[in-house]
C-alpha positions in Angstrom: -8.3 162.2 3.9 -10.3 164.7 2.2 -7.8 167.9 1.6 -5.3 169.5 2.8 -5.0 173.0 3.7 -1.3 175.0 3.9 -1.1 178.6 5.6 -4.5 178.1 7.3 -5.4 179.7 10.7 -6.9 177.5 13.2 -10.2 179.6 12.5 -9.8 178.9 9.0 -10.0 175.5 9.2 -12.6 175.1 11.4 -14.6 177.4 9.3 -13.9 174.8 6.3 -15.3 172.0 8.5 -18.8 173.6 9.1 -18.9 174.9 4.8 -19.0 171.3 4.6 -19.8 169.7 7.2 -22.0 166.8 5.6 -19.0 165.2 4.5 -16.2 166.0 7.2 -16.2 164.3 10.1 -12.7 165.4 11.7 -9.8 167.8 11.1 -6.6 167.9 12.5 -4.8 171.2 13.0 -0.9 171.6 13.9 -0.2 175.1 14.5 3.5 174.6 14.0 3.6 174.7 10.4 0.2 176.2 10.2 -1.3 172.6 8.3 -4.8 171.6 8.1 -6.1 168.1 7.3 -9.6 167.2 6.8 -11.4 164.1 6.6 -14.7 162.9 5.6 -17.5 161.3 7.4 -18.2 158.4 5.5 -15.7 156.3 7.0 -16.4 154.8 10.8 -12.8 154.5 11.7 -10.0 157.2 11.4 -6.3 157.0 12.4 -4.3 159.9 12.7 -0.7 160.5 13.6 -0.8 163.0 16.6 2.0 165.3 16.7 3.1 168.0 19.7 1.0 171.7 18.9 -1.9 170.1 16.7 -5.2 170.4 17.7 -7.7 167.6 17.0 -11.7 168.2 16.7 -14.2 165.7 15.9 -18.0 165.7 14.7 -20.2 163.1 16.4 -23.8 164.0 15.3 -24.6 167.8 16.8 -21.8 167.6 19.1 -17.7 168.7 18.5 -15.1 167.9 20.8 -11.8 169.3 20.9 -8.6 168.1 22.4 -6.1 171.0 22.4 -2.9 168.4 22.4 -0.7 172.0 22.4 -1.9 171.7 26.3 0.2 167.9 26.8 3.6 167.3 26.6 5.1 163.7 26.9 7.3 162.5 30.2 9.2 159.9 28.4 9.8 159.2 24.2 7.9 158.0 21.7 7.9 156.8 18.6 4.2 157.6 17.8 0.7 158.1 19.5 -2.4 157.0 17.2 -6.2 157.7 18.3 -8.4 155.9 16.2 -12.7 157.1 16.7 -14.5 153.5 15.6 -18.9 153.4 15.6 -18.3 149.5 15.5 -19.1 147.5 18.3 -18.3 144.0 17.1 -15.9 144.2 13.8 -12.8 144.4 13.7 -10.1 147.3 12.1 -6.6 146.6 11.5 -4.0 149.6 11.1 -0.2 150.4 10.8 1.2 153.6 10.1 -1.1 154.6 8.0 -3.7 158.3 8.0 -6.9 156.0 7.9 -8.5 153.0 8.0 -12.5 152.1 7.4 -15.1 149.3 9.4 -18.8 149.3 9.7 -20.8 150.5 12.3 -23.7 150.5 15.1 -22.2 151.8 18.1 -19.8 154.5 19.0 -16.5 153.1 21.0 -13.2 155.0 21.4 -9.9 154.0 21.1 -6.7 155.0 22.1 -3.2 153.0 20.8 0.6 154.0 21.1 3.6 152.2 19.4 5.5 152.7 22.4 4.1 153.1 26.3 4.2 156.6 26.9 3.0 158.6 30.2 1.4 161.6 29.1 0.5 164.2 32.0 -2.0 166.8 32.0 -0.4 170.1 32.4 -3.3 172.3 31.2 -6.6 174.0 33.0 -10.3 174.1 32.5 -12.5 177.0 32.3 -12.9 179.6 35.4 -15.6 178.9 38.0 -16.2 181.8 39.3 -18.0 182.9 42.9 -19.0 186.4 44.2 -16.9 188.1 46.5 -16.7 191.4 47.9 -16.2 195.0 45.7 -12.5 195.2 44.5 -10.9 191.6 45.7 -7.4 192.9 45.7 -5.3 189.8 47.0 -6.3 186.2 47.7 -4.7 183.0 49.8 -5.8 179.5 49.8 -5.0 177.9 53.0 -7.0 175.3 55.4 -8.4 177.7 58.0 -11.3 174.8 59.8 -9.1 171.5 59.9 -11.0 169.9 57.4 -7.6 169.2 55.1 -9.2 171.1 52.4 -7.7 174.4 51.3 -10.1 177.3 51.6 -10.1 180.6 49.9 -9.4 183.5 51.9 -9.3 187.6 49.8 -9.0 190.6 50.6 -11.8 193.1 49.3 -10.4 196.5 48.9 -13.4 198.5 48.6 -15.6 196.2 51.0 -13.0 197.1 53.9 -13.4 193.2 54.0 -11.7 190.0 54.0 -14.0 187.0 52.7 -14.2 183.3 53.7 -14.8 181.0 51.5 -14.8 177.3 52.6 -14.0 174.5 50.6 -17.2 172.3 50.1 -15.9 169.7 48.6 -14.1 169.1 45.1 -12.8 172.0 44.4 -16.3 173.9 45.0 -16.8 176.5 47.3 -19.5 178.1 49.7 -20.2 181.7 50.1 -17.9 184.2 51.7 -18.5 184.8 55.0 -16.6 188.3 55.2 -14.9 190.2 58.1 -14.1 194.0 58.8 -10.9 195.3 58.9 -9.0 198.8 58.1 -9.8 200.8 54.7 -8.6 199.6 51.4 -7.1 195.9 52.4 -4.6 195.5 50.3 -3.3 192.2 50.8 -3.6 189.0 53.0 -2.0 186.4 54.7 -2.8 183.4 56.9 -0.7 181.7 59.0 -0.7 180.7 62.6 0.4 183.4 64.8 0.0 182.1 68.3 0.5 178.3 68.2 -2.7 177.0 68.3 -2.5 174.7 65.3 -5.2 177.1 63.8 -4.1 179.5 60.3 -4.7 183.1 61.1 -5.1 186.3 58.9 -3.2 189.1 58.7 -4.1 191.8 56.2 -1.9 195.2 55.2 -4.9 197.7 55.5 -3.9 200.1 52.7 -5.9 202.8 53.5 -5.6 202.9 57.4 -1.9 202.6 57.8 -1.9 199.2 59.6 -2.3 195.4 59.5 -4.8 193.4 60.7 -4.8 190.3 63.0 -7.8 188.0 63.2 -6.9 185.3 65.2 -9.1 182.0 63.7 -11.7 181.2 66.5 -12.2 177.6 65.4 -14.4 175.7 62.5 -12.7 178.4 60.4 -14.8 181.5 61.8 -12.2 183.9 63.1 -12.3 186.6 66.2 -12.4 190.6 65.7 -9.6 192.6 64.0 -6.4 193.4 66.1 -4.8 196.4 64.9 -1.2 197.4 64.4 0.3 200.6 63.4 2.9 200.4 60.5 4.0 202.9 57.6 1.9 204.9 55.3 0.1 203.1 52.8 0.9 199.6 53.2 0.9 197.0 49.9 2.3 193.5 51.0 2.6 191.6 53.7 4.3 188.2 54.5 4.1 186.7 57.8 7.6 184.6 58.4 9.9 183.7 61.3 12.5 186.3 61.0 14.7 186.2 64.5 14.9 182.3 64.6 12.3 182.0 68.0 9.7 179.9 66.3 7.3 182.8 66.1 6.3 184.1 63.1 6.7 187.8 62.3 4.9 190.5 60.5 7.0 191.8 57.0 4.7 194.7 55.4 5.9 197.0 52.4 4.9 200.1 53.1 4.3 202.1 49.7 3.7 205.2 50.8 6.9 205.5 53.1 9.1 203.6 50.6 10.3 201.5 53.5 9.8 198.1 54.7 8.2 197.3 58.2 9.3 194.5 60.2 6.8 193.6 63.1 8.4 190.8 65.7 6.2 188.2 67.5 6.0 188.9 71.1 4.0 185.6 71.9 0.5 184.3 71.9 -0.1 186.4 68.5 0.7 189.6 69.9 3.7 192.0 67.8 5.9 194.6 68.6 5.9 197.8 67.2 7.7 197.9 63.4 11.1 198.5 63.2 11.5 200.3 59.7 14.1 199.9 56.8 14.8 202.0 54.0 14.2 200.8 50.8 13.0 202.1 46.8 10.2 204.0 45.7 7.1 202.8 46.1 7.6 199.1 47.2 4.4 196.9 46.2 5.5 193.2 47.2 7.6 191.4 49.4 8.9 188.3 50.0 10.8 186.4 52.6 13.2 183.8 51.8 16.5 182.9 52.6 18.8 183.6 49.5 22.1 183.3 50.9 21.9 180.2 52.5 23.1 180.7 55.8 19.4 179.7 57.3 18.0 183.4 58.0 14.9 184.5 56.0 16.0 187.3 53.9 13.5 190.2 52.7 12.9 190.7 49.0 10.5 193.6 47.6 9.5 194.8 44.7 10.0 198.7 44.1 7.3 199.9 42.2 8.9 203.4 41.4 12.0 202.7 41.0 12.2 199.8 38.5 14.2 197.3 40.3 14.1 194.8 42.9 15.9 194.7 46.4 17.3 192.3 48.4 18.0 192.9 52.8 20.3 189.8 53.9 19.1 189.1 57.3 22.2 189.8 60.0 20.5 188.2 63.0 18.2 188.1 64.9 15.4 189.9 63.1 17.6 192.6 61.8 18.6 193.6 58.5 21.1 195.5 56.1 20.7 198.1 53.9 18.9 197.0 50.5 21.0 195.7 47.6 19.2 197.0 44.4 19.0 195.3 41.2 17.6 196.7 37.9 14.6 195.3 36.4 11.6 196.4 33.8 9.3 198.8 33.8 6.6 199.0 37.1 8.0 196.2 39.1 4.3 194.8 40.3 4.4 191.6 41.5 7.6 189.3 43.0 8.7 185.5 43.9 11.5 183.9 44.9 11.9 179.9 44.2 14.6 177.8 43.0 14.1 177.4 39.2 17.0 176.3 37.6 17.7 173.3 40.5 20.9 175.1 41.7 19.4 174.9 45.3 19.7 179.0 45.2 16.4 180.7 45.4 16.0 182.7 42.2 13.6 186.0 41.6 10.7 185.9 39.5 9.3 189.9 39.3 5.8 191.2 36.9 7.1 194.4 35.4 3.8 195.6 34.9 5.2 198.3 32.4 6.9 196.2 30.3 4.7 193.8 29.9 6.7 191.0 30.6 8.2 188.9 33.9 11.8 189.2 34.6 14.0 186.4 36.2 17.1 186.7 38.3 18.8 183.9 38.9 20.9 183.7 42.0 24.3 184.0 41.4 25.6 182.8 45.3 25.8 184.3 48.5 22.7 186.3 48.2 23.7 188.2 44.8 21.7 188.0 41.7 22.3 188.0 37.7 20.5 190.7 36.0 17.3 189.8 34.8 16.2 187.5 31.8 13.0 188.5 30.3 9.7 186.4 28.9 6.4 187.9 27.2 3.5 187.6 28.8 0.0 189.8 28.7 -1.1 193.3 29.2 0.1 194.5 32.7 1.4 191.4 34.7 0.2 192.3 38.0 0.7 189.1 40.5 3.1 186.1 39.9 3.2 182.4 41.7 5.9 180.1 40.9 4.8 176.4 41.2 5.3 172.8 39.3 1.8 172.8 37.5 2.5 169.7 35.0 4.9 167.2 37.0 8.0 167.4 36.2 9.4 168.5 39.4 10.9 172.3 37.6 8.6 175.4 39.2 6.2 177.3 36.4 5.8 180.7 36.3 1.6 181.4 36.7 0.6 185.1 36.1 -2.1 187.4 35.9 -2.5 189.8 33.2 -4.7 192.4 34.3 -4.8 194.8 31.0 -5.9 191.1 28.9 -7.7 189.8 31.8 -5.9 186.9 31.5 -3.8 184.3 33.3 -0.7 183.0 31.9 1.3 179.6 32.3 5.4 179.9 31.1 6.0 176.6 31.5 9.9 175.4 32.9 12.2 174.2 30.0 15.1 173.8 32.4 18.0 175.9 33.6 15.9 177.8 34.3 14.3 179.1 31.4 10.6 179.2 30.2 8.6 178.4 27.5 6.1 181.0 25.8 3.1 181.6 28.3 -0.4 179.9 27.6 -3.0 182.1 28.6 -6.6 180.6 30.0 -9.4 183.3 30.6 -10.1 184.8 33.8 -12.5 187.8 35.1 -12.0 191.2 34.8 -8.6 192.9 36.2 -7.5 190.0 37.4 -5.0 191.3 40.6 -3.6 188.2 42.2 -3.2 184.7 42.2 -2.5 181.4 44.2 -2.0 178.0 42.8 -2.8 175.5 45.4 -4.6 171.6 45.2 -7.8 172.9 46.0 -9.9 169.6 45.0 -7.3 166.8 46.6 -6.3 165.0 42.8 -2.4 166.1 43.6 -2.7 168.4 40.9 -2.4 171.9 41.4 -5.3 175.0 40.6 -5.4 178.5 39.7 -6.9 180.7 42.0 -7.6 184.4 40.6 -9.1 187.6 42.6 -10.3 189.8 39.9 -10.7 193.3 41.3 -13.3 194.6 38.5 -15.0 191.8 38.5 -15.4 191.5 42.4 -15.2 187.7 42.4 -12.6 185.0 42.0 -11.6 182.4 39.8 -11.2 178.8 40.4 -9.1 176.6 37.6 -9.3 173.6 37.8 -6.5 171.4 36.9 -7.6 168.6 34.3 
């Protein structure tokens, strides 16, 4: 080892590798305890101790590589996990415990030894690919929509009047959006099959027309003209979910401007009844349908932007509801979920408060009530929120986008429902929703961002 460097920034000691840089040939950061070791180059074989939060980087000639071991976190115990880097394609090292060990070289292998077997999943992402899309993409679903088994990308383009296509090529690539018209100012987007053909659908919440949208999918994932429905004014969300038990799924649309929520039953073959409209907070921006009480109906939960909290209608039976139960939550309640996180088999609420800067959880008390809200950090203005198992450890992770840092963020699960402090991977500009969804078939799910300024999305692909 060649020093040691105490109270050092990551920067710092990457900056102290390139000042010297003819005689370092690796450093090995742990951001814990803030600790910098460097080591020189005129050794062929180096050993080091890996430890959780350190972050290893390694000169080979004009090229560094970095493995960010912050992003991996063990499934079973260990003792200890050594790595050793040997240029020796015929001697022989031997090592213990020890920081290093030295052979001669002519070639450049790479080891990997543990004292103990270990499975070590991936739980991180790689950098955004990103494609074109139309002005303002405002809300995005991934979703086969031509029977290929390969999720495509489906958003909504606010200031296009659009929804965009994209099919799945292949490994988590994409073709260019083939886009559709709908009303003014799609706000949001759905797809689901509406008229049992075996064939996804879209539905989109036209903001600025006062309706939703049916395309009904045509086949080879090209989809016919725009139906129109009427709902309230300005509507936000949509879901599209069974609601009255007849197999059919129904139209659930948060109407912003009418602080009310619209409910839109199937009437067969993809056709829907007028709305029937319930009361609910100020400015609702997101809804969700879930049963939370479990007695096997889909309940409806929403978001109220204006009035800082979230609300809950317990579904009475055949497609009806009761007035809203309201519980208090930050600042600009954007963006909300429901999924079991704490393995209670009770649905729990995840909610962006886009004010506070921070998501809010509710975990479900029984019968459909809810505890009030514990808080985690995230970015500037949380807008959109999935809740999925990204590293494989069967507990749901809270994904969101931070639109202010143009940023996603990963909390991962540390059980019972509580969540570590979020990792944040770079997106586009005013990133506005997400999906996380296997989009390249390695059982390991992706981050899929619409970023509104932008005006493309972001692919993430798991490692």
């Amino acid at each position: 080892m060649y020093k040691n460097l105490f109270n050092a920034t990551q920067n710092q000691c990457v900056c102290e590798m390139i000042k010297v840089n003819d005689s370092i040939s690796a450093l090995n950061y742990f951001s814990t305890n803030q600790t910098c070791q460097l080591f020189r180059s005129n050794i062929s074989t180096i050993y080091i101790k890996l430890n959780l939060n350190s972050t290893i980087i390694f000169l080979n000639q004009s090229s560094i590589t970095i493995l960010n071991i912050l992003e991996y976190q063990p499934s079973t115990s260990s003792s200890s996990t050594s790595t050793s880097t040997t240029s020796s394609s015929s001697s022989t090292t031997s090592s213990s415990s020890s920081s290093t060990s030295s052979s001669s070289s002519t070639s450049t292998t790479t080891t990997t030894t543990t004292t103990s077997s270990t499975t070590i999943p991936c739980n991180y992402f790689l950098n955004q690919t990103t494609y074109p899309v139309g002005t303002n993409p405002w809300s995005v679903a991934v979703v086969d929509v031509n029977s290929d088994n390969k999720p495509d990308i489906i958003v909504a383009n606010s200031a296009s009047g659009k929804v965009g296509v994209l099919l799945n090529a292949g490994n988590g690539i994409f073709s260019a959006q083939t886009a559709y018209a709908v009303g003014n100012s799609p706000h949001a987007v759905a797809v689901v099959d509406v008229n049992n053909d075996n064939q996804s659908d879209i539905i989109v919440a036209n903001y600025g027309s006062n309706t939703v949208s049916v395309l009904r999918n045509a086949g080879n994932g090209t989809f016919s003209a725009q139906t129109t429905y009427l709902v309230g004014s300005s509507p936000y969300s949509v879901a599209v979910v069974d609601v009255n038990g007849d197999n059919k799924p129904d139209i659930i649309v948060a109407n912003e401007g009418s602080s009310s929520v619209g409910v839109l039953l199937n009437a067969g073959n993809g056709t829907f009844s007028a709305q029937t409209i319930y009361a609910v907070g100020y400015y609702p921006w997101s809804v969700a349908v879930v049963d939370v009480n479990s007695d096997n109906k889909p309940d409806i939960i929403f978001a109220n932007y204006g009035s800082s909290s979230v609300g809950v209608l317990l579904n009475t039976g055949n497609g009806t509801f009761s007035a809203q139960t309201n519980y208090s939550v930050g600042s600009y309640p954007y963006s909300v979920a429901v999924v079991d996180v704490n393995q209670d088999n009770k649905p729990d609420i995840i909610v962006t408060n886009e004010g506070s800067n921070n998501v809010g959880v509710l975990l479900n008390a029984g019968n459909g009530t809810f505890n009030a809200q514990t808080t985690y950090l995230v970015g500037s203005s949380p807008y959109s929120v999935a809740v999925v198992d990204v590293n494989d450890d069967n507990k749901p992770d809270i994904i969101v986008t931070n639109e202010g840092s143009s940023s996603v963020g990963v909390l991962l699960n540390a059980g019972n429902g509580t969540f570590s402090a979020q990792t944040i991977y770079a997106v586009g500009n005013g990133p506005q929703a997400v999906a996380v969804v296997d989009v390249n078939q390695d059982n390991k799910p992706d981050i899929i961002v619409a970023n509104e300024v932008s005006s493309t999305v972001s692919v993430l692909l798991h490692c």
